[in-house]
Residue frames relative to the residue before (quaternion, step in Angstrom):
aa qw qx qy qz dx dy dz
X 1.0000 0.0000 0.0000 0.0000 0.00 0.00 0.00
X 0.3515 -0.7793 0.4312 0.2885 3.59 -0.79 0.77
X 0.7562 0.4340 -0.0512 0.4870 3.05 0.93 -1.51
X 0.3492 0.7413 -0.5678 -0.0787 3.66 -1.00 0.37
X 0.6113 -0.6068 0.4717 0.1888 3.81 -1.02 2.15
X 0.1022 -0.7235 0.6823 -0.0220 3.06 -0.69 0.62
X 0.1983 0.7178 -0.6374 0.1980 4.15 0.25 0.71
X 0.1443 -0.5493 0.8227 -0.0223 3.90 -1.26 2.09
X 0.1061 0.7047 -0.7000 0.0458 2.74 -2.04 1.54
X 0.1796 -0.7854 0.5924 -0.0048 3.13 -1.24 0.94
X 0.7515 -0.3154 0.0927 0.5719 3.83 -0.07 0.81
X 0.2196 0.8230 -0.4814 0.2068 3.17 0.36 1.88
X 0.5735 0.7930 -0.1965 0.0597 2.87 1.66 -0.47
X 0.5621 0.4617 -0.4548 0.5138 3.21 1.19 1.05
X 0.6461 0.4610 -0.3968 0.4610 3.60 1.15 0.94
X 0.5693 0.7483 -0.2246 0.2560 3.27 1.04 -1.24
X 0.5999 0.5726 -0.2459 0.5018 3.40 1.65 -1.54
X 0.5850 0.3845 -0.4182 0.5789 4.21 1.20 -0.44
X 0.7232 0.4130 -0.3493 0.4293 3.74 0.20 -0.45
X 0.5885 0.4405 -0.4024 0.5456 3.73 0.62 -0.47
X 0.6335 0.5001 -0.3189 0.4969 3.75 0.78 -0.93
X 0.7977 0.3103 -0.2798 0.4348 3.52 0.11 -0.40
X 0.2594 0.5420 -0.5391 0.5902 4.00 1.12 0.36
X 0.8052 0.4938 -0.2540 0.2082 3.21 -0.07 -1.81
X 0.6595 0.4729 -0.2518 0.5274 3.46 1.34 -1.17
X 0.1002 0.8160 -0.5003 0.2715 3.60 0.54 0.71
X 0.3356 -0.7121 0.5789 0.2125 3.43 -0.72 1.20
X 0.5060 0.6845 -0.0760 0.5192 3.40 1.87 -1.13
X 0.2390 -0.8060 0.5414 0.0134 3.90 0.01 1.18
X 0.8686 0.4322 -0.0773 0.2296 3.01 0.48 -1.47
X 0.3148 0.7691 -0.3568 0.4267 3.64 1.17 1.32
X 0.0094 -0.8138 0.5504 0.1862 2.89 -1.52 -0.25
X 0.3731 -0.7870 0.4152 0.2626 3.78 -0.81 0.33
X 0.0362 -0.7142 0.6955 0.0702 3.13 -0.49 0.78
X 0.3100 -0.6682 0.6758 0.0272 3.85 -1.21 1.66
X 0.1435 0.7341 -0.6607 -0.0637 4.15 -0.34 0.38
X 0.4980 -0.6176 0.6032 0.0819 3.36 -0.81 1.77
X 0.1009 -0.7229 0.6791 0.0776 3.88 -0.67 0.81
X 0.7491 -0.1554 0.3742 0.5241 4.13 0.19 0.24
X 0.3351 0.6052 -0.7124 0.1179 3.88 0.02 -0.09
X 0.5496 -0.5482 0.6221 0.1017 2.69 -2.19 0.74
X 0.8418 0.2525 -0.1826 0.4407 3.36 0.49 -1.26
X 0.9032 -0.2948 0.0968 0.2967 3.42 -1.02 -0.55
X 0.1176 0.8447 -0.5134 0.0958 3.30 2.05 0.03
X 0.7923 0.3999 -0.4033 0.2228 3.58 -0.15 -1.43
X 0.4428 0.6957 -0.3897 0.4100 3.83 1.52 -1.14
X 0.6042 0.6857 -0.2805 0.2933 3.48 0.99 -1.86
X 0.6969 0.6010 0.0104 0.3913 2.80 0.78 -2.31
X 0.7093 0.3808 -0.3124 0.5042 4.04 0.85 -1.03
X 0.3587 0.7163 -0.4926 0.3399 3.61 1.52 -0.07
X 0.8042 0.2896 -0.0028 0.5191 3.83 0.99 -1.55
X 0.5662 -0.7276 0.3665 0.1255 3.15 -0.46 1.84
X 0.8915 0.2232 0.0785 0.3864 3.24 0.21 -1.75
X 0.4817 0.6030 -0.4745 0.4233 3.68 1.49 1.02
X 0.2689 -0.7003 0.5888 0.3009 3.55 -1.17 0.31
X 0.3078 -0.7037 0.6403 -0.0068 3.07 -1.38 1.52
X 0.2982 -0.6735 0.6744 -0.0522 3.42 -1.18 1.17
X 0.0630 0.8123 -0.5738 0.0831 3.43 -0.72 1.01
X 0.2181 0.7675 -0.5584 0.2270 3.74 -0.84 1.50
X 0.6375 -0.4936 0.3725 0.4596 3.14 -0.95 0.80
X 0.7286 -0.3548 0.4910 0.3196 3.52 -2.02 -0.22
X 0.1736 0.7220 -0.6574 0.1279 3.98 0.19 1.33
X 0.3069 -0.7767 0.4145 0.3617 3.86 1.68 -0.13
X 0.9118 -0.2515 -0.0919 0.3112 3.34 -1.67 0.78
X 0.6315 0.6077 -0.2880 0.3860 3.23 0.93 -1.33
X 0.7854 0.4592 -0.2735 0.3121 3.34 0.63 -1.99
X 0.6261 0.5213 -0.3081 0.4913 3.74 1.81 -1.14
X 0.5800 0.4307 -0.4935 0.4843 3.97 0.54 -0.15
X 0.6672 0.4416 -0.4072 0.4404 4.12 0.70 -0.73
X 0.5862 0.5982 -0.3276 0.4372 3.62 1.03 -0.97
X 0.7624 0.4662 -0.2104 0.3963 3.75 1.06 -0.91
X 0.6874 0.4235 -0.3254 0.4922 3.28 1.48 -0.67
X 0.4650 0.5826 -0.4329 0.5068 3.94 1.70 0.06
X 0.7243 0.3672 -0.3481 0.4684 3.48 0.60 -0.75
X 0.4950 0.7223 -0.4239 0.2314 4.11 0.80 -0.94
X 0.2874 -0.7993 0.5273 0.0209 4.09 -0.89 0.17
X 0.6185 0.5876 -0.2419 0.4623 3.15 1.81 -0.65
X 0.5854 -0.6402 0.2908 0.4036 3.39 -0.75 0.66
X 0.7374 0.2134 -0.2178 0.6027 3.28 1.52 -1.23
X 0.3289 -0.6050 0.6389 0.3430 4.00 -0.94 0.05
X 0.0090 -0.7503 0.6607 0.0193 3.50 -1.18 0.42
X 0.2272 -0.8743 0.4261 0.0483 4.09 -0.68 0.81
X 0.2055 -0.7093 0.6578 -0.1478 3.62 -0.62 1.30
X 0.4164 -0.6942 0.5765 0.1107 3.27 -1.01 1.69
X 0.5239 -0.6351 0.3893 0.4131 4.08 -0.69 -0.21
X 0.8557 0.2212 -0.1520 0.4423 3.13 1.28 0.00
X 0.4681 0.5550 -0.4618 0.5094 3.20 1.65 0.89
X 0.5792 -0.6588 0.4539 0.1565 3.48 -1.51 -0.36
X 0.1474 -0.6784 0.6865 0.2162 3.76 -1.33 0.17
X 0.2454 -0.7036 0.6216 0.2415 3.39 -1.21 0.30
X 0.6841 -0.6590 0.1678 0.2637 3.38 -0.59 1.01
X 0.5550 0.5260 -0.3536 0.5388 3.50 1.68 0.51
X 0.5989 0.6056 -0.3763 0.3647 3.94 0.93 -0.05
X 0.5458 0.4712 -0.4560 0.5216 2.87 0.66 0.96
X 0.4725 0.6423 -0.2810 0.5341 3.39 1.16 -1.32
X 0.8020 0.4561 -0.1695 0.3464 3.22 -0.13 -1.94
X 0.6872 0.4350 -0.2951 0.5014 3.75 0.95 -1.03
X 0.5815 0.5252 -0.3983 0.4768 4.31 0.96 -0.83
X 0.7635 0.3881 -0.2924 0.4254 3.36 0.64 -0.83
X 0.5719 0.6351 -0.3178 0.4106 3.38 0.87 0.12
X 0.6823 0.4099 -0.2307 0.5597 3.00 1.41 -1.53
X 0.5641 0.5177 -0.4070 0.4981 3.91 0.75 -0.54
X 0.8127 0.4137 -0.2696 0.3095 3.46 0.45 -0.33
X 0.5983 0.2734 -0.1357 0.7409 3.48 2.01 -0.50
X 0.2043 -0.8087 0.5515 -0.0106 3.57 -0.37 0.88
X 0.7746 0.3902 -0.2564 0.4266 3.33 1.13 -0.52
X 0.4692 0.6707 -0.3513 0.4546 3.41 1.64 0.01
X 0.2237 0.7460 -0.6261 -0.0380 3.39 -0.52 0.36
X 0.6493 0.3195 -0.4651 0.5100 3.89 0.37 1.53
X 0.2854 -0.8450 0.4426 -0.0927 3.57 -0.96 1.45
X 0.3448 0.8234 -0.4501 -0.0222 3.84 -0.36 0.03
X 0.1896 -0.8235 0.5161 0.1398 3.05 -0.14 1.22
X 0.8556 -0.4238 0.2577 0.1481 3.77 -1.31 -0.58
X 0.1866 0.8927 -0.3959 -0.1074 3.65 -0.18 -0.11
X 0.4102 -0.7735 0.3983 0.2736 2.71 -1.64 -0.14
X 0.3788 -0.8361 0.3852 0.0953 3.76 -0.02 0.96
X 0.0939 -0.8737 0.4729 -0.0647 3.45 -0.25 1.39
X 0.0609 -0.8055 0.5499 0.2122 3.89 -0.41 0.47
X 0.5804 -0.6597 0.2787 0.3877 3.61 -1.22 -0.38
X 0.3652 0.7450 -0.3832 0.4058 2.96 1.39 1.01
X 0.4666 -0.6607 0.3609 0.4643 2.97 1.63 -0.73
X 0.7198 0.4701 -0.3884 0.3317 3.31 1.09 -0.11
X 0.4196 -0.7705 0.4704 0.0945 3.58 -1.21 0.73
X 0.0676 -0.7478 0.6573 0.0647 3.63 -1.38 0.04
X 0.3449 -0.6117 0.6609 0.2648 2.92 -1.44 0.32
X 0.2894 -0.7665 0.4435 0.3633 3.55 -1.09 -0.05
X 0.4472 0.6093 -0.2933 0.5855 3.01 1.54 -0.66
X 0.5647 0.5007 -0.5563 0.3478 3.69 0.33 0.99
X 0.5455 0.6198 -0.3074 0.4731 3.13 1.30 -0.72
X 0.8870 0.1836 -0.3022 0.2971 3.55 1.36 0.14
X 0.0770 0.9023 -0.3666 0.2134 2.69 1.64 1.33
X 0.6130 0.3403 -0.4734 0.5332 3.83 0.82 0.64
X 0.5824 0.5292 -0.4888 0.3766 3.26 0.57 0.54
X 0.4772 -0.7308 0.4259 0.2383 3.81 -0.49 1.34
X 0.5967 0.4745 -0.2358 0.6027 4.13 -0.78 0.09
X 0.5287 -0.3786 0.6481 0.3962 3.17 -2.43 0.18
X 0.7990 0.3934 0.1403 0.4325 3.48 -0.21 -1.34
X 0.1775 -0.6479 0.7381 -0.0630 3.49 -1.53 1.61
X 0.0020 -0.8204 0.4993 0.2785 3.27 -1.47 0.45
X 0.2725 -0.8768 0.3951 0.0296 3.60 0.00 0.82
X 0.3925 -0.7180 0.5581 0.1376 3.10 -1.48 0.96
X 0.6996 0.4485 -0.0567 0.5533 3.41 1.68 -1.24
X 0.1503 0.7931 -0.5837 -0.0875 3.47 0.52 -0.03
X 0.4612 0.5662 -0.4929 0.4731 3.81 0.69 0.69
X 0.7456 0.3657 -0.3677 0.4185 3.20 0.24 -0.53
X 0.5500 0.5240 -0.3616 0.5406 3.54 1.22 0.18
X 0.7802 0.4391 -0.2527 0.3669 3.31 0.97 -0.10
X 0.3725 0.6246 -0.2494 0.6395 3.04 2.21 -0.70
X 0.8142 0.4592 -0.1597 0.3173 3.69 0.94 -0.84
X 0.6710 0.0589 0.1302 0.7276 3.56 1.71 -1.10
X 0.8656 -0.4218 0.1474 0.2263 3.34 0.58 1.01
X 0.3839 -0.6219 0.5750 0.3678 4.08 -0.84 -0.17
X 0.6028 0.4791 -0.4809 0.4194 3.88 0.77 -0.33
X 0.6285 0.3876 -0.5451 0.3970 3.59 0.32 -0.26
X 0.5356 0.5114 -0.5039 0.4446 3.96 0.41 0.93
X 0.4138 0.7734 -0.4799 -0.0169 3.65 -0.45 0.06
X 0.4866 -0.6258 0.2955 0.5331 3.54 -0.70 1.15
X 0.7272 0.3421 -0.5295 0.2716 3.73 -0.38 -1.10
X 0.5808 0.5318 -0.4782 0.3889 3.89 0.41 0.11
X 0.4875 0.7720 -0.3012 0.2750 3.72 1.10 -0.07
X 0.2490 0.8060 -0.5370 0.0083 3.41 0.32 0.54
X 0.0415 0.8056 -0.5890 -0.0480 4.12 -0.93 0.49
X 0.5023 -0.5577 0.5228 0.4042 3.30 -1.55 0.13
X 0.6059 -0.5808 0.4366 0.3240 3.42 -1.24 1.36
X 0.7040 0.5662 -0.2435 0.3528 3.52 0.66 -1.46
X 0.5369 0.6214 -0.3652 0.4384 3.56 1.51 -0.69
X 0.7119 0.3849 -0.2803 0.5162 3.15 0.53 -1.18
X 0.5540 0.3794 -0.5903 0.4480 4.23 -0.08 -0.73
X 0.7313 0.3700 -0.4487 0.3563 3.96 -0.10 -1.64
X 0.7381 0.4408 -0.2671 0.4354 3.95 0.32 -0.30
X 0.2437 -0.8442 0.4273 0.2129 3.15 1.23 0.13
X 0.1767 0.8563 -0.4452 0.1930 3.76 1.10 1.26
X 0.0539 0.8308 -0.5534 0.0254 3.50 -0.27 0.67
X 0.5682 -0.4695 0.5539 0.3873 4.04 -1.25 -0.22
X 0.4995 -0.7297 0.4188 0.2065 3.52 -0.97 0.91
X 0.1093 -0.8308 0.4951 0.2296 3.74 0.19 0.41
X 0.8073 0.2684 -0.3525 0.3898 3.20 -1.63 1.64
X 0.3849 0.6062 -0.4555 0.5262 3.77 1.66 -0.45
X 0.1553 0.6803 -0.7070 -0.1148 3.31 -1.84 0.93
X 0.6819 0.3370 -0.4220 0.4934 3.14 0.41 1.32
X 0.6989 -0.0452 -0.1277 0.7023 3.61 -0.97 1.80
X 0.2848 0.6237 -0.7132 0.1460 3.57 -0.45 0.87
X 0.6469 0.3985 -0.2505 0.6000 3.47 0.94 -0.71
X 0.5140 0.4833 -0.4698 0.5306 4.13 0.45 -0.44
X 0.6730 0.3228 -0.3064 0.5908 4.11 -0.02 -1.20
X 0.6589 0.3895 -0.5235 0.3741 3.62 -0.42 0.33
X 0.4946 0.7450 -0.2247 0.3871 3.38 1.28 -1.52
X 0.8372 0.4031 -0.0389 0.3675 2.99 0.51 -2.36
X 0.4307 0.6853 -0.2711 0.5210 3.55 1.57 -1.08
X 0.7391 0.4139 -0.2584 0.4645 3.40 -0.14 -1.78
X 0.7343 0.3902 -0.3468 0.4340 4.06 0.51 -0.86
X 0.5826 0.5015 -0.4488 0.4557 3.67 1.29 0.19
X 0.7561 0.3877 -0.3185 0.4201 3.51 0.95 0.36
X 0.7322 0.2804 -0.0716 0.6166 3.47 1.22 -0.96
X 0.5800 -0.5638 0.5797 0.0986 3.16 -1.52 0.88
X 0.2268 0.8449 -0.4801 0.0649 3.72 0.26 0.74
X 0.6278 -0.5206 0.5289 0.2346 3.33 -1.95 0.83
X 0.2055 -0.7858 0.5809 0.0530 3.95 -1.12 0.88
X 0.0765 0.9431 -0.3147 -0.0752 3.40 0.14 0.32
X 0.5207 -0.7150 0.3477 0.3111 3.63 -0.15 0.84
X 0.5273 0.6692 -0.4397 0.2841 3.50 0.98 -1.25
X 0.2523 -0.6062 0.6733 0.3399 3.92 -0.97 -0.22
X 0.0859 0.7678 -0.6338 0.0378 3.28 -0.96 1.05
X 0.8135 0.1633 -0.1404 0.5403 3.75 0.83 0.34
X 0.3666 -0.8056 0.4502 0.1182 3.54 -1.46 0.15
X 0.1275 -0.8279 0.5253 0.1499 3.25 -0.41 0.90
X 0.2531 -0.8652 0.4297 0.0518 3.33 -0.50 1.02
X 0.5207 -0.7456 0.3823 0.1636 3.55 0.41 1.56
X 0.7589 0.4561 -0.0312 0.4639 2.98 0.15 -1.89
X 0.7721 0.2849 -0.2934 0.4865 3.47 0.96 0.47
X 0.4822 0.7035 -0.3776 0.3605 3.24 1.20 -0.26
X 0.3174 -0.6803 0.6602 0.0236 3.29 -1.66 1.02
X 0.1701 0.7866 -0.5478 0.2285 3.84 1.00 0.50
X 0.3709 -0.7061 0.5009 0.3361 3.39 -0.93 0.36
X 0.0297 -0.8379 0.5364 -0.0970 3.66 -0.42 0.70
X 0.8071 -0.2093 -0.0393 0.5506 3.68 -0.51 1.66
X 0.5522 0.3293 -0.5900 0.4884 3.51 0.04 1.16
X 0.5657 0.5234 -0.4863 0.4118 3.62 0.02 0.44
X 0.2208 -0.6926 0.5850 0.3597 3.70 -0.88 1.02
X 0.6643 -0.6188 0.3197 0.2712 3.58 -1.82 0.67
X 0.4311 0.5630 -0.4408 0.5504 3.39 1.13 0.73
X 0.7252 0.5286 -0.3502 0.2683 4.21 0.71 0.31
X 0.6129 0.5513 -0.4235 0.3757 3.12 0.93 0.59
X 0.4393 -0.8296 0.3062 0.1584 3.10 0.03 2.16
X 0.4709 0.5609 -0.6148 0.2928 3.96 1.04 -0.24
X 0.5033 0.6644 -0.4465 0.3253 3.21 1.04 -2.26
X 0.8433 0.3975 -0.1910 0.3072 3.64 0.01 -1.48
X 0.6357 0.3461 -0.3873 0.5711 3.77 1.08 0.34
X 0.1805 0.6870 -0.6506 0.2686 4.06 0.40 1.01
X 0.8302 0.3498 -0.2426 0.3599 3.11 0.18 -0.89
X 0.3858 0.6109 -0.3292 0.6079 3.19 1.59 0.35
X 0.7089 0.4108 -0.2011 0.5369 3.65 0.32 -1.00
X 0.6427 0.6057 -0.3444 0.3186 3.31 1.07 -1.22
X 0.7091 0.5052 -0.2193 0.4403 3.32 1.22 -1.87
X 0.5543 0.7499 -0.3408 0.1196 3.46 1.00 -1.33
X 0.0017 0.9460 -0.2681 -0.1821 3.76 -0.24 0.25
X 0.0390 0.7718 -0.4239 0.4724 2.73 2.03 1.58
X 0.7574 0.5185 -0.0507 0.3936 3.20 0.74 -1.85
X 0.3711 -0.6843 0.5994 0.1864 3.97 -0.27 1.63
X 0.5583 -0.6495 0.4629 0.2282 3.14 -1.34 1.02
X 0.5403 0.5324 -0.4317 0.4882 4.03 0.84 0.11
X 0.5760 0.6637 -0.2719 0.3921 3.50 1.04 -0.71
X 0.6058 0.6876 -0.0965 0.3884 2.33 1.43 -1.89
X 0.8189 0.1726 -0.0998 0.5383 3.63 0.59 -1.33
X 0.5931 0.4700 -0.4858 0.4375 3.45 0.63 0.48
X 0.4806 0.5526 -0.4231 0.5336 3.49 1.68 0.46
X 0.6154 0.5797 -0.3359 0.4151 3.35 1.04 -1.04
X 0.6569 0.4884 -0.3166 0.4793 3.83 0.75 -1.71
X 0.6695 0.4051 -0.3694 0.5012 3.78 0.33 -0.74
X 0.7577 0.2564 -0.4262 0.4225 3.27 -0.03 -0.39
X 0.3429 0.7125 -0.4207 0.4447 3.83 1.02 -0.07
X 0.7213 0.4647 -0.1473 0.4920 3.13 0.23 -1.98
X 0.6788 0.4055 -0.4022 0.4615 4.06 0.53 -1.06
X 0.6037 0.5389 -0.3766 0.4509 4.17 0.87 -1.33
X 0.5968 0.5003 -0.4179 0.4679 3.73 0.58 -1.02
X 0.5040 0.6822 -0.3851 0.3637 4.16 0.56 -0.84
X 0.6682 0.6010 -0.1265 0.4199 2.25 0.68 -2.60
X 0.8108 0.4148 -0.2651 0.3166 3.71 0.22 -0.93
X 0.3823 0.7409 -0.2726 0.4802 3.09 1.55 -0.90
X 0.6786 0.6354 -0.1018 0.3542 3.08 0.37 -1.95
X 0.7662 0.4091 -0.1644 0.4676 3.23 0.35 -2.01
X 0.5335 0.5032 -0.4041 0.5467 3.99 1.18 -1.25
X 0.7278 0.4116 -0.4659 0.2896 3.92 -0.38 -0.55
X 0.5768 0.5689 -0.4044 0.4244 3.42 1.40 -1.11
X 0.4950 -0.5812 0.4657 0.4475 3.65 0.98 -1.01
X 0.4998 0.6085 -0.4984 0.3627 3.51 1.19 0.28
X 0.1871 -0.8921 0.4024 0.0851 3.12 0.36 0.94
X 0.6102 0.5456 -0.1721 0.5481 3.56 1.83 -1.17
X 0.6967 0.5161 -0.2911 0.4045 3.38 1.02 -0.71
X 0.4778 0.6779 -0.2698 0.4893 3.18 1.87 -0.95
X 0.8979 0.1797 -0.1892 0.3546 3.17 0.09 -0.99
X 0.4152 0.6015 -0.4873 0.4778 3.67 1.81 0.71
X 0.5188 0.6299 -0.3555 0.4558 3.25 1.10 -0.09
X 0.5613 0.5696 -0.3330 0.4996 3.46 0.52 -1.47
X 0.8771 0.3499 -0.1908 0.2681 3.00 -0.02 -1.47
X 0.5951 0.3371 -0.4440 0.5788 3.76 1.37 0.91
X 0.4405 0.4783 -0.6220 0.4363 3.85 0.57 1.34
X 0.4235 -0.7773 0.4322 0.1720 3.20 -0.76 2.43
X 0.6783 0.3562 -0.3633 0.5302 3.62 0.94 -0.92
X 0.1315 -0.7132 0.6853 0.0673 4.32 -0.96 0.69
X 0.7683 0.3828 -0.4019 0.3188 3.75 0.38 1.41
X 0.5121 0.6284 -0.3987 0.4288 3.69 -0.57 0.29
X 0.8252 -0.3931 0.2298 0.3342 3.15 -1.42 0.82
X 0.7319 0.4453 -0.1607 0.4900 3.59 0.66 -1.42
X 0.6098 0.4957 -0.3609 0.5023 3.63 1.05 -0.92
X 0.7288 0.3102 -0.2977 0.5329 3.82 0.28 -0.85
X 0.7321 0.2896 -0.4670 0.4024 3.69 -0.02 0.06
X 0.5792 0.5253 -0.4387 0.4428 3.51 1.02 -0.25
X 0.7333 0.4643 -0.3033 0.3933 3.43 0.60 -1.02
X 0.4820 0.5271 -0.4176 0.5616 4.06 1.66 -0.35
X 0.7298 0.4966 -0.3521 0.3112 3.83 0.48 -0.93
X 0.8524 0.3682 -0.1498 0.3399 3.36 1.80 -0.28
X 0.5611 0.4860 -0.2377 0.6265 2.40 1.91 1.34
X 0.4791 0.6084 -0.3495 0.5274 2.92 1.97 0.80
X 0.3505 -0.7023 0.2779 0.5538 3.83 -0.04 -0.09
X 0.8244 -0.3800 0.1007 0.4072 3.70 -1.40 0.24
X 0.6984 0.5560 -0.2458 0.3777 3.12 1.03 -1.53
X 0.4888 0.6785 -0.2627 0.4814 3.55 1.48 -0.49
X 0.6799 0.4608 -0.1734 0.5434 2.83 0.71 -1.56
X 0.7232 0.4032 -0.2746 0.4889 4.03 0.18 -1.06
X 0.6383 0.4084 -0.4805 0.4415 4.10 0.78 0.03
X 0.7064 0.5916 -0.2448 0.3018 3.23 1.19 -1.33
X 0.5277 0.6827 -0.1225 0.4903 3.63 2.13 -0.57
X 0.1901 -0.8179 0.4137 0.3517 2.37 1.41 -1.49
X 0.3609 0.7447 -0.4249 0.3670 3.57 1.67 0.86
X 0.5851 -0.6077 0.5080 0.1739 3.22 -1.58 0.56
X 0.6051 0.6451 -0.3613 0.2953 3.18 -0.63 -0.25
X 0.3389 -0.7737 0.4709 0.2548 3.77 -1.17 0.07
């Protein structure tokens, strides 16, 4: 089997039936689904006995991380490939990801494109952000510096497609209990080990307007890559360009972080931050480092934050 879906769900069951449906509309036969029930409440399982020929995974509530590790233990397919419950494939992502792998043999980590919808109605592509880049498709040793360069959205999980074996020999799993970048630190990990293929095409959707992401309840100290630099830093697996395009990204997230802390009014904490961004120049460093040394209320018009 080539392919095995990987699709964590947790009271989805009034989305899941478009996502299970669109796997299904595959130009691409050769898959399977593996569904890994996290605890739902509502009717998911009823949902589920609707579709004959998927494997279902049932476990209490260990949340996102533990049901995406639970799915790639249970999976058979050579590559695993992952689908939120309430986003989408368009019926060529599969297609798009076989022909890739038939065509680069030595790659065994993929990410192809999407498109990103809110509930306004308005859309993006992400794969604009890499529209000076010539070709469908980059291969890359650094995939940081591509992010340091055009962003973290050109990453998204349902665009994720690896080689199963990559992850056992690397022993790569999903962090359990992280709610913030739990799926980004998998992402980012996996490109410390494998060489992987980017691909413009749009082959899936990420549907905004449904999403349950955490978003500003997290304090600015939780996003667990930030916290394995010095890991990456020491590592000597890891080429030293790699190296500091880990550093700037995680720079670029601490600089947030500070931002962040000034709006709350922690004004001291703000600038103890600052002072652990390794690179101290560029555009973002000097206006960040003026915004935290200005007083709050300044700071919260110039941001454009609320608050008093």
């Amino acid at each position: 089997m080539k392919f095995s879906v990987i699709i964590p769900v947790y009271n989805k069951a009034d989305t899941i039936k478009e996502s299970i449906n669109s796997v299904l509309a595959q130009t691409v036969e050769d898959f399977e689904i593996v569904v890994v029930n996290d605890g739902s409440t509502d009717n998911i399982g009823e949902v589920l006995s609707e579709y004959k020929d998927i494997k279902v995974v049932n476990q209490e509530n260990g949340g996102v991380s533990v049901a995406r590790n639970s799915g790639i233990d249970a999976a058979e397919g050579e590559f695993v490939c992952f689908l939120d419950a309430d986003d989408l494939w368009f019926p060529n992502h599969l297609e798009t990801l076989l022909f890739y792998i038939n065509e680069n043999p030595g790659i065994n980590y993929f990410i192809t494109s999407n498109s990103v919808t809110y509930s306004n109605g308005t859309s993006y592509n992400s794969s604009d952000k890499l529209s000076s880049i010539s070709g469908d498709f980059i291969i890359t040793d650094n995939l940081f510096k591509l992010l340091n360069t055009y962003g973290d959205a050109i990453v998204h999980t349902n665009c994720i497609c690896v080689k199963r074996s990559s992850l056992i020999r690397h022993s790569l799993r999903f962090e359990p209990g992280e709610r913030l970048g739990e799926d980004t630190d998998m992402w980012y990990r996996i490109a410390l080990k494998e060489k992987l293929l980017l691909s413009k095409k749009i082959t899936t959707m990420y549907r905004r307007e449904n999403s349950t992401a955490t978003r500003n309840t997290v304090t600015p100290e939780s996003w667990i890559f930030s916290r394995r630099i010095y890991d990456i830093l020491s590592d000597g697996d890891i080429s030293d360009s790699v190296k500091k395009e880990c550093s700037l990204l995680v720079d670029r997230y601490t600089l947030t972080c500070a931002r962040q802390l000034k709006c709350f009014g922690k004004s001291k904490e703000a600038r103890a931050k600052l002072a652990t961004v390794k690179y101290k120049s560029g555009r973002r460093y000097v206006l960040t480092y003026i915004l935290c040394h200005i007083p709050v209320a300044l700071c919260r018009k110039i941001l454009g934050v609320k608050g008093k």
